[in-house]
C-alpha positions in Angstrom: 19.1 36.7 -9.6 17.8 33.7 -11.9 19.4 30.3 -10.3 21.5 29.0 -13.5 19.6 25.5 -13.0 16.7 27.2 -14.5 18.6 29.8 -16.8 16.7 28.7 -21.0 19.2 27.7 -22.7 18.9 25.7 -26.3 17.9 22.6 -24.7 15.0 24.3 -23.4 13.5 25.3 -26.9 13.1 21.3 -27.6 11.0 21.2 -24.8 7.4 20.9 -25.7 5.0 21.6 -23.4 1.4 21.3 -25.3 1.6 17.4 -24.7 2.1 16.0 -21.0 5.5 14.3 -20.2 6.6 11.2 -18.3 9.4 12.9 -16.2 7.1 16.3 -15.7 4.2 14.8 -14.2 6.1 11.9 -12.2 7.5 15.5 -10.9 4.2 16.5 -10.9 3.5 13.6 -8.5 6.4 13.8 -6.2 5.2 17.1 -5.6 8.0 18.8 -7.2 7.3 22.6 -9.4 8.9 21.6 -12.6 6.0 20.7 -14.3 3.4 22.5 -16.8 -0.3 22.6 -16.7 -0.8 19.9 -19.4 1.1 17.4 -16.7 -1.2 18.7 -14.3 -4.1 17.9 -16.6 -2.9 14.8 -17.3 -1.8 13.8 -13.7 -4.8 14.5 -12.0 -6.6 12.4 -15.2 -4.7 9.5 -14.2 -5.3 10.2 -10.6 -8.9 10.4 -11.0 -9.0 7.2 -12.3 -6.1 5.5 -9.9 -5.2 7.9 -6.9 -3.0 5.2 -5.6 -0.7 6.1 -8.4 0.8 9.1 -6.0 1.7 6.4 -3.6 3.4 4.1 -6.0 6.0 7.6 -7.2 6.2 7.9 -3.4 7.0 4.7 -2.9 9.5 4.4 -5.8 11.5 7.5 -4.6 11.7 5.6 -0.7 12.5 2.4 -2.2 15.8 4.0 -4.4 16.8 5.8 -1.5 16.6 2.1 0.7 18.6 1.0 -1.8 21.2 3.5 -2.0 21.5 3.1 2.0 22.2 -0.9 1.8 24.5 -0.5 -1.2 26.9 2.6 0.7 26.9 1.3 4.3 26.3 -2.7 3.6 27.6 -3.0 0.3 30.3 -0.9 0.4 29.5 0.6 -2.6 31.0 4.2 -3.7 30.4 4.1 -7.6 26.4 4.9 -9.4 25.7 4.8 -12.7 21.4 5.9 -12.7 20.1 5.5 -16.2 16.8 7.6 -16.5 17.2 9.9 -13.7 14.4 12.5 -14.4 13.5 15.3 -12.8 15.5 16.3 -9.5 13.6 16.2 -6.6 14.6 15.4 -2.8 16.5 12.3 -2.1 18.5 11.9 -5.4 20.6 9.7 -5.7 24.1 11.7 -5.2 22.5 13.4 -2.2 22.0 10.3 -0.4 24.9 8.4 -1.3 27.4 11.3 -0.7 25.3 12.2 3.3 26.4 8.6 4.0 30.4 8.4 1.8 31.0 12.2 0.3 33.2 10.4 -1.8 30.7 8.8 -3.7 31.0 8.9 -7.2 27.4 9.7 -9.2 26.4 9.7 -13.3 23.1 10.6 -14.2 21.9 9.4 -17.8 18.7 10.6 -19.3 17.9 12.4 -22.6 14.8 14.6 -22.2 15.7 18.2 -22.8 14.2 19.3 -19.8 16.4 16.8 -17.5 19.4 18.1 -19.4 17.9 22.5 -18.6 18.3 21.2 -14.8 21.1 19.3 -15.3 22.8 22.0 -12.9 20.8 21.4 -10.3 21.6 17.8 -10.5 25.8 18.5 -10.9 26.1 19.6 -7.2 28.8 17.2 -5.4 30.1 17.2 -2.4 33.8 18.1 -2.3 35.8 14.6 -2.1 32.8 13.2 -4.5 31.9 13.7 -7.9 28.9 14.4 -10.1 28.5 14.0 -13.9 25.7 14.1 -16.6 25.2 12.6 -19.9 22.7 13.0 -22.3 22.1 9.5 -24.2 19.1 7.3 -24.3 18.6 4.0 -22.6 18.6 2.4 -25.7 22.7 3.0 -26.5 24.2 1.1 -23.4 27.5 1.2 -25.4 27.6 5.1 -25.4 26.4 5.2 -21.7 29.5 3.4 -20.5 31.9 5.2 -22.5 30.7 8.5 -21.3 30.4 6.8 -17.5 34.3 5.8 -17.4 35.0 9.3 -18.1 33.9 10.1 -14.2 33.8 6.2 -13.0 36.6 3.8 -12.7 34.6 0.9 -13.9 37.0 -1.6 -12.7 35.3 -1.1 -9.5 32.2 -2.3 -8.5 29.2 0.5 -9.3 26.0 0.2 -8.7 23.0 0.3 -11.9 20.2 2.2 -10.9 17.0 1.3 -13.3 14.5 3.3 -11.7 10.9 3.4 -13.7 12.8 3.7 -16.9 12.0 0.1 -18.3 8.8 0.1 -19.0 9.4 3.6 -21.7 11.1 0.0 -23.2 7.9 -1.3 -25.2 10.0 -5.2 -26.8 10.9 -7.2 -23.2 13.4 -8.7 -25.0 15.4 -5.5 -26.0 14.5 -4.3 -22.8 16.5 -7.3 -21.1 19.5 -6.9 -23.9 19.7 -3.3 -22.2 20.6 -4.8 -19.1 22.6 -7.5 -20.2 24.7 -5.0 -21.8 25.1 -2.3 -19.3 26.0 -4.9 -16.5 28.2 -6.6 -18.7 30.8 -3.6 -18.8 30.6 -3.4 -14.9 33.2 -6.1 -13.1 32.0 -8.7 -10.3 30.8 -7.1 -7.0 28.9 -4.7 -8.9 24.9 -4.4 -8.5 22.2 -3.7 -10.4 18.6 -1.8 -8.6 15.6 -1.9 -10.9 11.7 -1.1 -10.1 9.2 -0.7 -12.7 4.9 -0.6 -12.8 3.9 -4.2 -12.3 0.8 -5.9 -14.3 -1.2 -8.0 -13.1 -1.7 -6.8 -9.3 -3.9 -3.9 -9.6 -6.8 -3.5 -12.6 -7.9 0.0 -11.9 -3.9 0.9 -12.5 -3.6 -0.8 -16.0 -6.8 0.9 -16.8 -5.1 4.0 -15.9 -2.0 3.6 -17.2 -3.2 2.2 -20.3 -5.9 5.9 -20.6 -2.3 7.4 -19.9 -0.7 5.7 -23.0 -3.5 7.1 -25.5 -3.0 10.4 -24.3 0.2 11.9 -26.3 3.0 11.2 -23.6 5.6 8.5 -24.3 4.0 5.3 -23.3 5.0 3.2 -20.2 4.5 -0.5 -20.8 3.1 -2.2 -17.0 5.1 -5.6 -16.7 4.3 -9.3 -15.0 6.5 -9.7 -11.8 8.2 -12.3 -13.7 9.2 -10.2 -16.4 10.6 -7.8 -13.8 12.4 -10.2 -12.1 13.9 -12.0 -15.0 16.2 -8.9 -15.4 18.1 -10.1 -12.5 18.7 -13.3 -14.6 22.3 -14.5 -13.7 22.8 -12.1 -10.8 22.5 -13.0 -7.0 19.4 -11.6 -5.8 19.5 -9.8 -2.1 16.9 -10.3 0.3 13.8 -10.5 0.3 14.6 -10.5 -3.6 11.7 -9.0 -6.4 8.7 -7.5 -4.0 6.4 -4.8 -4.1 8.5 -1.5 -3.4 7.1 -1.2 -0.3 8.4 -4.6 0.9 11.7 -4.3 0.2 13.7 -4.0 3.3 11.4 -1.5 5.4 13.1 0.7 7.4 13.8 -1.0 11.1 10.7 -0.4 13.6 8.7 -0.3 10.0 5.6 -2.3 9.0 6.0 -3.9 5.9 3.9 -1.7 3.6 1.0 -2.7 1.4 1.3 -4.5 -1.6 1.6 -2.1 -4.3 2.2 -2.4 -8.3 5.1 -1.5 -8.4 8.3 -4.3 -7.8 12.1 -3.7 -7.6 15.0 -5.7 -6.6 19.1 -5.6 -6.1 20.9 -7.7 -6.9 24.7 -8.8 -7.2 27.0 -9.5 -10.1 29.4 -12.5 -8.9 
């Protein structure tokens, strides 16, 4: 019987697959199956040149789900709102939030047609919780928050998830109106989680990621630390604030991991 995740649909004849894809081959990376063999070619390109890059999607996918943790059973959070979910894979964001509080309430945002084929997959809730999808781009924070409040009750405190979706943001100063105006419809206690490809840590990766760039696939624009961190502008950052993804909180018993090019933070809306 074919799983309805996976069942073509319309949105699945915009998908092109004769040019690699952002989503597929961070999929591709994460060791996940929906993916074509021009994201393979491309992925093991770019891992020829930086193998480390498997450890930073690695990384990103433990750091989110750290986050997640702290923001259900510290924060008391119940509310996400993740803009530029991608591909499922383990560990998504409902699925952790709703094994610790199945009452947790989840929105996934993205607009790539393939994201939206497997949107299904990504629906699943537990009973008490709930699970919604829109399609809208990153770029229209306005839309995104009217479509959120139809599953959210953003007079609550929610938590923003910005998870490698930044840097498909090529102007830093539209990139930081996004989240000025996407925090500013959520009311005090709320939080915002963002981690994005740093510059200026690793040259082998910007060689790499800039190869990627040239390739066909939507670009992904590397950023200083400060840039990163200046997203949080206003907000109260929690400890140990902007650090590599590795860094950030490691689970108890844990070394603190390598420094990595890749830096997230949460932080706190007063």
């Amino acid at each position: 019987m074919t799983d309805p995740a996976t069942t073509p649909g319309p949105e699945t004849q915009k998908i092109d697959t004769s040019v690699p894809h952002s989503a597929r081959i961070w999929n591709y990376w994460l060791g996940g199956k929906d993916n074509y063999p021009v994201d393979e070619e491309a992925g093991d390109a770019y891992t020829a040149v930086f193998p480390g890059i498997v450890t930073i999607a690695r990384s990103s996918r433990a750091f989110l789900r750290r986050n997640i943790t702290h923001l259900v059973t510290e924060a008391g959070i119940r509310q996400f709102l993740d803009v530029g979910t991608g591909l499922p894979t383990a560990d998504n964001t409902h699925e952790v939030a709703q094994r610790l509080a199945p009452d947790a309430r989840i929105v996934y945002v993205d607009n790539d047609p393939m994201v939206l084929a497997h949107a299904r997959a990504l629906l699943y809730s537990s009973r008490e919780g709930a699970t919604a999808y829109i399609d809208a781009d990153v770029t229209d924070p306005e839309r995104i928050i009217a479509a959120a409040a139809e599953t959210l009750d953003l007079s609550r405190p929610t938590a923003l998830i910005l998870s490698n979706i930044l840097g498909h943001v090529a102007d830093r100063e539209q990139a930081r109106s996004i989240v000025t105006r996407l925090m500013a419809a959520l009311p005090s206690g709320s939080y915002l989680s963002i981690n994005d490809g740093s510059r200026g840590i690793d040259p082998v990766f910007e060689e790499a990621q800039d190869g990627y760039n040239k390739s066909g696939a939507v670009p992904y624009n590397l950023r200083t630390v400060d840039d990163i961190t200046s997203f949080f502008d206003g907000l109260e950052l929690v400890e140990p604030g902007v650090v590599p993804v590795t860094q950030w909180r490691p689970e108890p018993g844990a070394p603190a991991g390598e420094v990595i090019a890749e830096h997230g933070g949460l932080a706190r809306k007063p």
